[in-house]
C-alpha positions, 0 to 999 in steps of 0.5 A: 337155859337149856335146848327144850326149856320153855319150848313148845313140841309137838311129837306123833306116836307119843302114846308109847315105845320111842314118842313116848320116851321122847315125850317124856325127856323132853317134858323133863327138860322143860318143854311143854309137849303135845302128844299126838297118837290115834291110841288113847293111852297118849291122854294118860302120858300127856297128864303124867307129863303136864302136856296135851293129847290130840288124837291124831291119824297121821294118815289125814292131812286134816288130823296134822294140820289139827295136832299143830294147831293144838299146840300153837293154840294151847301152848301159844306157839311151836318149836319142834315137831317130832314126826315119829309115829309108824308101822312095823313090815311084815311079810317079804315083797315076792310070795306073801306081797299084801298090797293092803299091807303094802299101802298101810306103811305108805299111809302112816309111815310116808303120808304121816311125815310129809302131812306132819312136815308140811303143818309144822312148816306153816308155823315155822316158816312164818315165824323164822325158826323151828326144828323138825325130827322124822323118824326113820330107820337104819333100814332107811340107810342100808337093805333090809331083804327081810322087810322091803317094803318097810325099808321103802318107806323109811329111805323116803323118808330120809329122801325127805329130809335131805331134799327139804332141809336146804330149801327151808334152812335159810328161814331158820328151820332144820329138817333131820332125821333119825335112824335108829337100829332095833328098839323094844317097841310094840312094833318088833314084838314077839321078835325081840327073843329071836334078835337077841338071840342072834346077838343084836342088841334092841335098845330101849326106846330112851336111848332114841330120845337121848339122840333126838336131844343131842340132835336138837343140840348139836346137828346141823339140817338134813341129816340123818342120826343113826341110833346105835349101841355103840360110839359117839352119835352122829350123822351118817356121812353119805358118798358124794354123789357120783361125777357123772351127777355133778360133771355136766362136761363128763362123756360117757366111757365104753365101760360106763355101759 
């Protein structure tokens, strides 16, 4: 039996772009898969692949709270939440700051994760096991001096899942992330032409569901994956962190100021 037959996965944001693609893969490999979106469009998808569709504001803790509960209550249970619904930056952080914009990121691509992340825990933690996927970014790794507030939202993300992973590992649950580089999703738009142009690659969101299983297959806990055109996937290795974090015995050097 493989990693997904016979399980139950909730996945936020499925209705298209990379939850679609993760949706789909998933159902293929024998999961039974609850869509969770404020689109519509994610009941259509969720017939095509014999799931359920809950329409879901990842923003309300209540609507998480829900989607879960639709899972465990159609499907008898929960194995995997991917947490994968968000919203693209637009603008700078200096002249063009809408803080509007600004608490719309905060809503859907932080709220969304930690609502989404603590409705899964309630089940998985009671039943001793269960995986959780947050989409990131590699923007969540690295700057990103055209999109700052985007790039805020996504390494708290990772923050996240670095700091709950080992406090849920020892009751069977994982926590890792997802980092992928450019996708042609809704969310890049009309600056697709503009990337490749520069000579990016944008990946098609399948490629970020191919991940997503390799991750479920071969990752450890806290990690974060990212999704790139090139080599072998795997997780980013982060520095250690600095002595002077881990020495309590290290004295401050004149050159340390």
């Amino acid at each position: 039996m493989n990693t997904l037959d016979g399980k139950v996965a909730l996945v936020t944001g499925g209705a298209g772009g990379i939850g679609a693609a993760i949706a789909r893969r998933f159902a293929s490999g024998g999961a039974r898969v609850v869509i969770a979106d404020v689109d519509p469009t994610g009941e259509t998808i969720a017939r095509e692949i014999g799931g359920a569709f809950v329409r879901t504001d990842v923003a309300r803790r209540a609507d998480n709270t829900a989607a879960v509960r639709t899972a465990t209550e159609r499907f008898g249970g929960l194995d995997i939440a991917v947490l994968n619904a968000g919203i693209g930056g637009q603008g700078g952080f200096v002249e063009d700051f809408r803080p509007e914009h600004y608490r719309d990121l905060v809503s859907v691509n932080l709220d969304g994760v930690v609502y989404g992340m603590h409705a899964a825990l309630e089940v998985f933690t009671e039943q001793g096991s269960g995986a959780i996927l947050a989409t990131s970014s590699l923007a969540g790794v690295s700057e990103s001096p055209i999109n700052p507030l985007y790039a805020a939202t996504k390494h708290a993300v990772i923050g996240l899942v670095r700091s709950v992973a080992p406090t849920v590992a020892d009751r069977g649950v994982t926590v890792n992330a997802l980092c992928p580089t450019f996708i042609d999703t809704a969310i890049l738009g009309e600056a697709i032409p503009y990337i490749t142009d520069l000579g990016v690659a944008v990946l098609p969101p399948e490629r970020v569901a191919e991940v997503a299983e390799l991750v479920l297959v071969r990752g450890g806990t806290g990690e974060a994956w990212p999704v790139v055109p090139h080599g072998e996937p795997g997780p980013f290795a982060f520095p250690e962190l600095p002595s002077i974090m881990t020495d309590p015995n290290r004295q401050f050097a004149e050159d340390d100021s």
